[in-house]
C-alpha positions as CSV (number, residue, x, y, z in Angstrom):
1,X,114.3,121.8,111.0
2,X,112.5,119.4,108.8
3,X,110.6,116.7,108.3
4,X,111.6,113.1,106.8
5,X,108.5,111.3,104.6
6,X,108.0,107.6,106.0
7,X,105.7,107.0,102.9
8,X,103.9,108.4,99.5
9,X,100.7,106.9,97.8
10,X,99.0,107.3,94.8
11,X,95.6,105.7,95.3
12,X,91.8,106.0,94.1
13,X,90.5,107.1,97.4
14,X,91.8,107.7,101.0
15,X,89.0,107.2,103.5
16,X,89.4,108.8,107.0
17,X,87.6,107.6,110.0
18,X,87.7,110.4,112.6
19,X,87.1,107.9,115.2
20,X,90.2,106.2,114.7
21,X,91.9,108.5,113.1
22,X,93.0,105.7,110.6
23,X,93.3,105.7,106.9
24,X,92.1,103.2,104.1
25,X,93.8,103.6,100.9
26,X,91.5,102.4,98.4
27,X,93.0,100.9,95.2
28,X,96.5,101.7,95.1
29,X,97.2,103.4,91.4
30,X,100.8,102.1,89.4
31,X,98.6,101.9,86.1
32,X,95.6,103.3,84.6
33,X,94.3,103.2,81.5
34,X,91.7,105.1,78.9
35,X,90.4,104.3,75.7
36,X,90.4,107.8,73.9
37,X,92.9,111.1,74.7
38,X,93.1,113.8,76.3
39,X,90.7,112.2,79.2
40,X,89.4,112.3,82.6
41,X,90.7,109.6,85.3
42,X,87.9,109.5,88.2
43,X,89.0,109.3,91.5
44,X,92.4,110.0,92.5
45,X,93.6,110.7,95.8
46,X,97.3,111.1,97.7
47,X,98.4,110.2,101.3
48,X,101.3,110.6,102.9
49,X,103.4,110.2,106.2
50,X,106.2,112.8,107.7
51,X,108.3,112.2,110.8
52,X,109.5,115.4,112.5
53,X,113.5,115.1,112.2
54,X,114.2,118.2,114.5
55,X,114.5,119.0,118.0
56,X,111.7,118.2,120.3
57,X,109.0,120.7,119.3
58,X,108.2,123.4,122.1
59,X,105.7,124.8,120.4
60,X,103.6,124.8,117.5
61,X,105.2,124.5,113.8
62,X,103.4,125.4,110.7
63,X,104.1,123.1,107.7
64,X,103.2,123.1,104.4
65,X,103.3,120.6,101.1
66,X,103.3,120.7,97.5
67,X,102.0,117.8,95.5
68,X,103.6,118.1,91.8
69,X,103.0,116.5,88.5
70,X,105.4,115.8,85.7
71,X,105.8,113.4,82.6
72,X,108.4,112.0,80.3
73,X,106.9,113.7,77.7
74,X,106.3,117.1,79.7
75,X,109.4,117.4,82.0
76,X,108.0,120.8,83.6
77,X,107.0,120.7,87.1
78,X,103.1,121.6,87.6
79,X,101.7,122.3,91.4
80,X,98.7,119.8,91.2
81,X,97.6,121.3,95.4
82,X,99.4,123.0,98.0
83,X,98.4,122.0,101.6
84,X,99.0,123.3,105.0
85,X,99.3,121.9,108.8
86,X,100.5,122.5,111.8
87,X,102.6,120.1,113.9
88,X,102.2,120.0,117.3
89,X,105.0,119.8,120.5
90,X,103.2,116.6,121.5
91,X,103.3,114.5,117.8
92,X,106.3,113.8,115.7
93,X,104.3,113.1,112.8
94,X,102.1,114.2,110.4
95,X,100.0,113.2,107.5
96,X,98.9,114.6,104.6
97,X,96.0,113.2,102.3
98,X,93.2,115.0,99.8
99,X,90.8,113.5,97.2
100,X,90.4,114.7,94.2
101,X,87.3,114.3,91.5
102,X,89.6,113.3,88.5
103,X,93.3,113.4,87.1
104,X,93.7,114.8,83.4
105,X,95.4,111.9,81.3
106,X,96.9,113.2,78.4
107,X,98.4,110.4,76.3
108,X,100.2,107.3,77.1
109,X,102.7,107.8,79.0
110,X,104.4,107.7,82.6
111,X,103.5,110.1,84.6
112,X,105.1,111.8,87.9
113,X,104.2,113.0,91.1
114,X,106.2,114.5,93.7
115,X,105.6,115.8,97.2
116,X,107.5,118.7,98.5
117,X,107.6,119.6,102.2
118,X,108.5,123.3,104.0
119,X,109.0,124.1,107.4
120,X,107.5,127.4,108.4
121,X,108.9,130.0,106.0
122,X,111.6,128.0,105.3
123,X,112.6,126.6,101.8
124,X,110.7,123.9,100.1
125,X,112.6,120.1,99.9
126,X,112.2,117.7,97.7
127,X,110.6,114.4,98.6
128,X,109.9,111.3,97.2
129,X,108.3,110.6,93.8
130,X,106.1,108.1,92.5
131,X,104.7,106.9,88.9
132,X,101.8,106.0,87.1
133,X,101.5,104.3,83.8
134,X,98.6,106.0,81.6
135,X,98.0,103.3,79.2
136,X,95.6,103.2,76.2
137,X,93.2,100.5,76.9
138,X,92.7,97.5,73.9
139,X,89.8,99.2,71.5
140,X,87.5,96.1,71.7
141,X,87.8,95.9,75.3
142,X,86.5,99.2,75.8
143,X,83.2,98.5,73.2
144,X,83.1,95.6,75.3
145,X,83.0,97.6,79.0
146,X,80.9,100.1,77.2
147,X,78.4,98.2,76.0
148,X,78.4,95.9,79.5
149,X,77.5,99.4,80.9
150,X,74.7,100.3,78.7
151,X,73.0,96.7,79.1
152,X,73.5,97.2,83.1
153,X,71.7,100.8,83.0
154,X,69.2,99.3,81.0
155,X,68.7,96.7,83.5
156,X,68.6,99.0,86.2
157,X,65.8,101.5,85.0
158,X,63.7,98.0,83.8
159,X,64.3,97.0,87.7
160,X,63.5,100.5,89.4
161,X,59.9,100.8,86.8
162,X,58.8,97.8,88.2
163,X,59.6,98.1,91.7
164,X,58.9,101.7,91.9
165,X,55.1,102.6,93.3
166,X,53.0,104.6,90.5
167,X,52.7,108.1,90.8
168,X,49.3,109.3,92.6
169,X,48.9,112.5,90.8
């Protein structure tokens, strides 16, 4: 029993329209980049597809995945989320996707994810692992972002006091 991973994404955002029942994958991550560390990376998200490799299903299967982060600096394994699901006798597949708020970048360097994949209370396999880069971003391009920011903020509350009504107190 077990279940073979078509595909494994690191992106900034997986959107799910229930009406579909498709997925966008917003801004696929290989490289990200901050100008001071330890930081925060906002928005970060995983998706992923499983194909049941087993006998035809004739009845409900629970499953359950691991999502886990490692670095070539830090070569311990750490269990980012552990999700379950159920596959069902009428599906072969199965897909697995969260967002998170933010991903902890702790110095330049490449790091790991993996995603694991168990079968009831079987043991837990090994899937397929992909990379990011954490890079530190060129000092006078970030005064030059931050300081685009602060002139667009400015903007923005000169725009809303002028457009806004008074207050009638």
């Amino acid at each position: 029993m077990t279940l073979k991973c078509d595909w494994f994404v690191l992106c900034q955002q997986v959107i799910w329209d229930k009406g579909t029942d498709a997925l966008t994958l917003v801004n696929c991550l290989e490289q990200v980049t901050s100008s001071s560390f330890p930081s925060l990376h906002h928005g970060f998200a995983f998706a992923a597809r499983f194909t049941w490799a087993g006998e035809p299903l004739k009845e409900p299967l629970d499953t359950h995945f691991k999502l886990v982060r490692w670095s070539e600096m830090d070569d311990k394994q750490t269990t980012v989320i552990e999700l379950d699901g159920r596959l069902e006798p009428e599906t072969t597949l199965a897909r697995v996707f969260t967002n998170f708020s933010f991903m902890k970048l702790n110095r330049p360097e490449r790091v790991w994810f993996g995603l694991e994949s168990r079968v009831g209370g079987g043991r837990w396999r090994k899937g397929p692992a992909v990379s990011v880069d954490v890079k530190e971003m060129d000092k006078g391009l970030a005064v030059r972002v931050q300081r685009g920011m602060e002139r667009l903020r400015k903007s923005m509350e000169e725009e809303l006091a002028t457009t806004l009504p008074p207050d009638s107190d």
